[in-house]
C-alpha positions as CSV (number, residue, x, y, z in Angstrom):
1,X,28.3,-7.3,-61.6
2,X,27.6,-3.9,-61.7
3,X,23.7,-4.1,-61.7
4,X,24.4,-7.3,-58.5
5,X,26.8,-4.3,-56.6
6,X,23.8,-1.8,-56.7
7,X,21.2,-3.9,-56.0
8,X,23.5,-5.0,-52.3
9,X,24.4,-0.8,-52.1
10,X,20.4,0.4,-52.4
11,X,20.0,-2.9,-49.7
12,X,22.3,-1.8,-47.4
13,X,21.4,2.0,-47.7
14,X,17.6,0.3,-46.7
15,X,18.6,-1.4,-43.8
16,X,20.8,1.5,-42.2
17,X,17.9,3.6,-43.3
18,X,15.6,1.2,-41.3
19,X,17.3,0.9,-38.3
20,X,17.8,4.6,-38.1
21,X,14.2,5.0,-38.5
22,X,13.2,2.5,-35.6
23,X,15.5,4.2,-33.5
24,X,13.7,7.7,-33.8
25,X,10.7,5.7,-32.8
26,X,11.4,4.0,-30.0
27,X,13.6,7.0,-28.4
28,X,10.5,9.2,-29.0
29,X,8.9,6.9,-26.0
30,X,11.7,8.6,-23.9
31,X,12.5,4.7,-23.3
32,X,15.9,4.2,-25.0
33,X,17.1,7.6,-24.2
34,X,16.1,6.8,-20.0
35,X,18.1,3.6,-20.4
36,X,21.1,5.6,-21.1
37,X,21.2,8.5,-18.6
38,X,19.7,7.4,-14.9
39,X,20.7,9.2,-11.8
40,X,23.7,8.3,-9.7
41,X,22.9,7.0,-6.2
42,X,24.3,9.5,-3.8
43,X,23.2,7.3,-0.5
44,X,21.0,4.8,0.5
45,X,19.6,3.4,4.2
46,X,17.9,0.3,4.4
47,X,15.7,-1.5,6.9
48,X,14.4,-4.4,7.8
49,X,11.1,-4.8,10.4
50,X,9.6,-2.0,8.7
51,X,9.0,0.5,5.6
52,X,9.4,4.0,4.9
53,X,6.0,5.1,3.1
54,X,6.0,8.9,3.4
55,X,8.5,11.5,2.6
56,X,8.6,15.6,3.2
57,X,11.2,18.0,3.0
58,X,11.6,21.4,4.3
59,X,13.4,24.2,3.7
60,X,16.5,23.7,4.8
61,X,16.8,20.0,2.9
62,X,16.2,17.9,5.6
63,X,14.2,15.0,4.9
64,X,11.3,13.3,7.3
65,X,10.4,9.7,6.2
66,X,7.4,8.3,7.8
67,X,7.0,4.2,8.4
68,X,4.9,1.3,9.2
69,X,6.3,1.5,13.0
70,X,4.6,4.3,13.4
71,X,7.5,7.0,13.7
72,X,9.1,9.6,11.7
73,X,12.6,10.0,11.1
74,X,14.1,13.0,10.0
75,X,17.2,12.9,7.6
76,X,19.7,15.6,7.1
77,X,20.7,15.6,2.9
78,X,23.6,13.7,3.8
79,X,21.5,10.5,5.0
80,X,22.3,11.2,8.9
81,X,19.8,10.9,11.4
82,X,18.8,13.9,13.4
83,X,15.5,13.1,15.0
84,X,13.1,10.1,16.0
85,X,9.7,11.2,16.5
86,X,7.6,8.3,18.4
87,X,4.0,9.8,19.2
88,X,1.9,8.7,16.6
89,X,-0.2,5.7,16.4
90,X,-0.8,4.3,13.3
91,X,1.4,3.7,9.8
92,X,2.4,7.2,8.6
93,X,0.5,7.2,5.3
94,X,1.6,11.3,4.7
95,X,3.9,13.9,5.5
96,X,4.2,17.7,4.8
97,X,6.4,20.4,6.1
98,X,5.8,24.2,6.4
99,X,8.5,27.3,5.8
100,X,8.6,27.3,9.8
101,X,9.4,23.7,10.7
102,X,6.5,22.6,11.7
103,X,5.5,18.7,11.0
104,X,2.2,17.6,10.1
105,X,1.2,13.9,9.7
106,X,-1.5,11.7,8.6
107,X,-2.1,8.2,9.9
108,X,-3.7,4.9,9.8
109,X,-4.9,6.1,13.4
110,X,-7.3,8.7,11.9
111,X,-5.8,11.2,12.8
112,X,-3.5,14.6,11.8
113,X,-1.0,15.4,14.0
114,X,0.6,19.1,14.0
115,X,4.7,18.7,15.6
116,X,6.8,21.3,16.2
117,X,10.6,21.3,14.9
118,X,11.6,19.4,18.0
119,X,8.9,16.6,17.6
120,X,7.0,18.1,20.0
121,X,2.9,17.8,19.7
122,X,1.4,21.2,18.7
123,X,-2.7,19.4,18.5
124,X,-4.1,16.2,17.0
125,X,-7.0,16.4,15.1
126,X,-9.0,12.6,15.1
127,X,-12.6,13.9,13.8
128,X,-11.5,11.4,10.4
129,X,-14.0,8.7,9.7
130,X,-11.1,6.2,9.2
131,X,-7.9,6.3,7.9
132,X,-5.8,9.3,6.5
133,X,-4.0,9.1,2.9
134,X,-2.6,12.3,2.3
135,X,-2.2,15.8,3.8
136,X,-1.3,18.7,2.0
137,X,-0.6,23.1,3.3
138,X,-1.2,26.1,1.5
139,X,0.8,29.3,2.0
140,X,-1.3,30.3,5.3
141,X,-0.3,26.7,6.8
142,X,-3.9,25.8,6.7
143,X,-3.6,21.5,6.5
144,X,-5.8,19.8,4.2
145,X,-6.5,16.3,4.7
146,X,-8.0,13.4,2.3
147,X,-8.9,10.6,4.3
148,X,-10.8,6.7,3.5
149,X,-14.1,8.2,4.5
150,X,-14.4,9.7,1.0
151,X,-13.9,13.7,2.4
152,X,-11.8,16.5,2.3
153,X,-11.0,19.0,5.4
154,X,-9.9,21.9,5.6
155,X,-8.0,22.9,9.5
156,X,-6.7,26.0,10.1
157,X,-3.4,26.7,12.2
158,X,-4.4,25.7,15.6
159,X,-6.5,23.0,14.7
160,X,-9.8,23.5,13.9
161,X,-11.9,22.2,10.9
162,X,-12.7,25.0,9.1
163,X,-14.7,22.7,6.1
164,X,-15.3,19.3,4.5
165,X,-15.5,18.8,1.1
166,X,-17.9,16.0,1.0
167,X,-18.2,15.4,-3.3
168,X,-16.3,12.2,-3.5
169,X,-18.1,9.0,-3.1
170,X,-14.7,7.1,-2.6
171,X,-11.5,7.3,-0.7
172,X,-9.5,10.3,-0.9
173,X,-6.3,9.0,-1.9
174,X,-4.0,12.1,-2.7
175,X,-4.3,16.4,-1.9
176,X,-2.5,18.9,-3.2
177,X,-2.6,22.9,-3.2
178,X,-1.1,25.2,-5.8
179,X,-0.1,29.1,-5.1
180,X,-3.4,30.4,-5.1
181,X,-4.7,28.3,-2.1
182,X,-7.0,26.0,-4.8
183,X,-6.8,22.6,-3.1
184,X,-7.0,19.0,-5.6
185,X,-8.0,16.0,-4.3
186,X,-7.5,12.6,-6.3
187,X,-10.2,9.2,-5.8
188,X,-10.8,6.0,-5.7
189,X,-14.0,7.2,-7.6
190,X,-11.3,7.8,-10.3
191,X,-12.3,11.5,-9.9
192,X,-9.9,14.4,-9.7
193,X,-11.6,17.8,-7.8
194,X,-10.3,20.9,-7.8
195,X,-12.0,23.1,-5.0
196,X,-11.7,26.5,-3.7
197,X,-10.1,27.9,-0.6
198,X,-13.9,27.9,0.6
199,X,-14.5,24.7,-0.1
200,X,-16.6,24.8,-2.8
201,X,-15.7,22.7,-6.3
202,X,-14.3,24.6,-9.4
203,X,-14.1,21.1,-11.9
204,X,-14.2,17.6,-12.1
205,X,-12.1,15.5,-14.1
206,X,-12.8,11.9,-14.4
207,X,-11.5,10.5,-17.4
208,X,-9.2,8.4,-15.3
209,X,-9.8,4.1,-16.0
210,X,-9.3,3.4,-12.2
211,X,-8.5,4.7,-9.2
212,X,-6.7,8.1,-8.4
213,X,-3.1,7.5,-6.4
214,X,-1.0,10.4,-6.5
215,X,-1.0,13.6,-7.5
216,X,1.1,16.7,-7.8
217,X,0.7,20.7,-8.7
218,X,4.0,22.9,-10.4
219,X,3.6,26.2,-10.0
220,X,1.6,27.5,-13.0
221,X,-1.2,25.5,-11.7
222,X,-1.3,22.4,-13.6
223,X,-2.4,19.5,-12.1
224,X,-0.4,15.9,-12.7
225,X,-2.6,12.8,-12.3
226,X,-1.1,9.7,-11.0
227,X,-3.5,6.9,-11.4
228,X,-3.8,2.5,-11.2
229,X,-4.6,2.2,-14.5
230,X,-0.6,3.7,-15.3
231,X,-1.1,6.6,-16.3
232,X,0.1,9.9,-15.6
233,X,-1.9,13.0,-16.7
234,X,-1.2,16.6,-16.8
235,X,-4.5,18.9,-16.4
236,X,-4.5,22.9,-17.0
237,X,-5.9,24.8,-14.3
238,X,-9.3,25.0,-15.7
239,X,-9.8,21.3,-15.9
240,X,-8.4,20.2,-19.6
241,X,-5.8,17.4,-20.4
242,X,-3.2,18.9,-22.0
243,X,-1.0,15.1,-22.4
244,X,-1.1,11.1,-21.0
245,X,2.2,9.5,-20.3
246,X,1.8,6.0,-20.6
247,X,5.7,4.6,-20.2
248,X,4.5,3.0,-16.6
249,X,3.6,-0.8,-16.2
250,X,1.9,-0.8,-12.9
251,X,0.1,2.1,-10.6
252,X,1.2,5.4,-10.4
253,X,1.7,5.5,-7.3
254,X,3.8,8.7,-6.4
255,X,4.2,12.2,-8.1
256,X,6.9,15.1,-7.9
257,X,7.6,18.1,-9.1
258,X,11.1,20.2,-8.9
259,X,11.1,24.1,-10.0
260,X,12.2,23.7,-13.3
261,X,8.5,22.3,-13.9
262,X,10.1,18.4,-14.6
263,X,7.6,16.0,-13.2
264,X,8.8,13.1,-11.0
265,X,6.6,9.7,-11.2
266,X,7.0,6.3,-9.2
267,X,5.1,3.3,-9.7
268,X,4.6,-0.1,-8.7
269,X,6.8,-1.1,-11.5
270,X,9.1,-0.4,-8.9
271,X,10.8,2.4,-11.5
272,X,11.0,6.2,-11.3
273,X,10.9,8.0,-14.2
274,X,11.7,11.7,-15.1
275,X,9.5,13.6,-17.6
276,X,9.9,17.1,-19.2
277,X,7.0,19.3,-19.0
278,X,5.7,18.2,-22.4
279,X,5.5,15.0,-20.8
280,X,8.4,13.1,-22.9
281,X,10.6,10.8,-20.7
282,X,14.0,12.0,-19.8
283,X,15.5,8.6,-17.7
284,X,14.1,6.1,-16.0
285,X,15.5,4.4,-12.7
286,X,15.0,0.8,-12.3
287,X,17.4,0.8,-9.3
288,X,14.4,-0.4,-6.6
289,X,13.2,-4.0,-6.5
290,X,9.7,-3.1,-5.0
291,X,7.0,-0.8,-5.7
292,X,7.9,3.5,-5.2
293,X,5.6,4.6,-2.2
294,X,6.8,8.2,-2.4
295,X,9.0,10.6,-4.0
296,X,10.2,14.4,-2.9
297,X,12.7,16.9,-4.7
298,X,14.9,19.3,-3.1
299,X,15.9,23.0,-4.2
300,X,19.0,21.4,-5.7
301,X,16.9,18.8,-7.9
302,X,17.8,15.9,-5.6
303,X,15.6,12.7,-5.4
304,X,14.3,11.1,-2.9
305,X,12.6,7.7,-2.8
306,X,11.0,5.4,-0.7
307,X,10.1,1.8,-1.8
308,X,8.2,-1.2,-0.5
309,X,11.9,-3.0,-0.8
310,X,12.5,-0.9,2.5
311,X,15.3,1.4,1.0
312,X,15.0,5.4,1.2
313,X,17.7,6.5,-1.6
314,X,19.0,9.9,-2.7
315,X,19.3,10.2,-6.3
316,X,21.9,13.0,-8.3
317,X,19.4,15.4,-10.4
């Protein structure tokens, strides 16, 4: 009897120890621990005869949200509406604010559009080949522009090209410019540049397995990598991979960063996940029912998304 009670004891101490064992595993993913601990819903607004694709914020935290009818909305952080700008043509595929207020916006139309806080038209640049994916500014509100005709410009304040990066051989997808005015553009040629404020290229990662969607830059200069074959990737400033998160199903499809360094990813999964700088998953918010189109973050650490299920939400940080 006693030799039968030690044998069950050591059996028992085997499957507690086994089970405690798999669970350090699988919440190593970040997967079990995301399931746990996803954001509140603060607000949401929904629509109907069209999307939301685009999202920027500005400094005060109101948010502009930019649709396949061809407007822009802007948002105060409550979820009211304070403005309807109508003068584009074309689905607004990207936003970006500046410190002053001023609007600038990429669309289907080829062009980039400069507003100023009122909605009013500052120029429109249409010198784009075809359609515009992303627009980025640096510190000296110089816009940067990556467009379907494979290049990169560079237009200064009032306008004016000042360069085109011309190394891609595939659409520009995604832009983005880090503190010391270094622009990165992300492409279908699952290519990632990182160019000078001259235009000229610094590096080129491609080690991505298809195309280039999103991409986002924290303020020591690294580089995160959203791309369609799930991935996300974070790159040092000279060019090495420094870690591949791999938790996504589908494309990554918008990227975030809030300035505590935590990166923000979306996917057409139709989740958004929150990852720590060491690129281990912190939750993951499977609220949406269609693919994430974009994502911004306010001073605060507030979430913003924009899905193809036509709802712009605010999430708690």
């Amino acid at each position: 009897m006693k030799r039968k009670r030690y044998i069950k004891q050591k059996l028992v101490q085997f499957f507690v120890l086994t089970l405690a064992l798999s669970f350090i595993i699988f919440t190593g993913t970040g997967v079990s621990l995301a399931q746990n601990n996803p954001p509140a819903v603060e607000w949401t607004y929904e629509v109907e005869d069209f999307t939301f694709v685009s999202l920027a914020i500005d400094a005060e935290g109101n948010i502009y949200a930019g649709s396949t009818d061809n407007t822009i909305i802007k948002f105060d952080s409550a979820g009211n509406i304070l403005q309807n700008f109508e003068l584009h043509r074309g689905v607004i595929n990207s936003l970006t604010v500046d410190q002053d207020g001023y609007i600038y916006a990429g669309s289907t139309y080829n062009t980039a559009r400069k507003l100023d806080p009122q909605g009013n038209e500052i120029w429109n640049y249409d010198r784009h080949w075809s359609s515009l994916n992303s627009v980025a500014i640096d510190d000296e509100n110089n816009l940067y522009t990556g467009s379907r005709d494979n290049f990169v410009r560079k237009i200064n304040p009032d306008g004016h090209r000042l360069w085109t990066f011309e190394g891609h051989n595939n659409t520009v997808n995604a832009v983005a410019v880090d503190r010391e005015g270094n622009i990165f553009s992300g492409s279908t040629d699952n290519s990632v540049r990182k160019i000078d404020s001259e235009g000229n290229e610094i590096w080129r990662y491609d080690i991505h397995w298809s195309t280039v969607k999103s991409l986002a830059v924290d303020e020591e200069g690294n580089v995160f990598t959203g791309s369609r074959d799930t991935k996300v990737r974070k790159i040092d400033p000279d060019g090495h991979r420094l870690w591949t998160f791999d938790g996504h199903n589908g494309s990554v499809t918008a990227l975030a960063v809030d300035n505590q360094g935590n990166i923000y990813t979306g996917s057409s999964d139709s989740t958004v996940r929150k990852l720590d700088t060491e690129g281990n998953e912190i939750w993951n918010y499977t609220g949406h029912r269609g693919g994430i189109l974009d994502i911004v973050i306010d001073d605060e650490g507030n979430i913003f998304t924009v899905s193809s299920d036509g709802i712009f939400k605010k999430l708690s940080p």
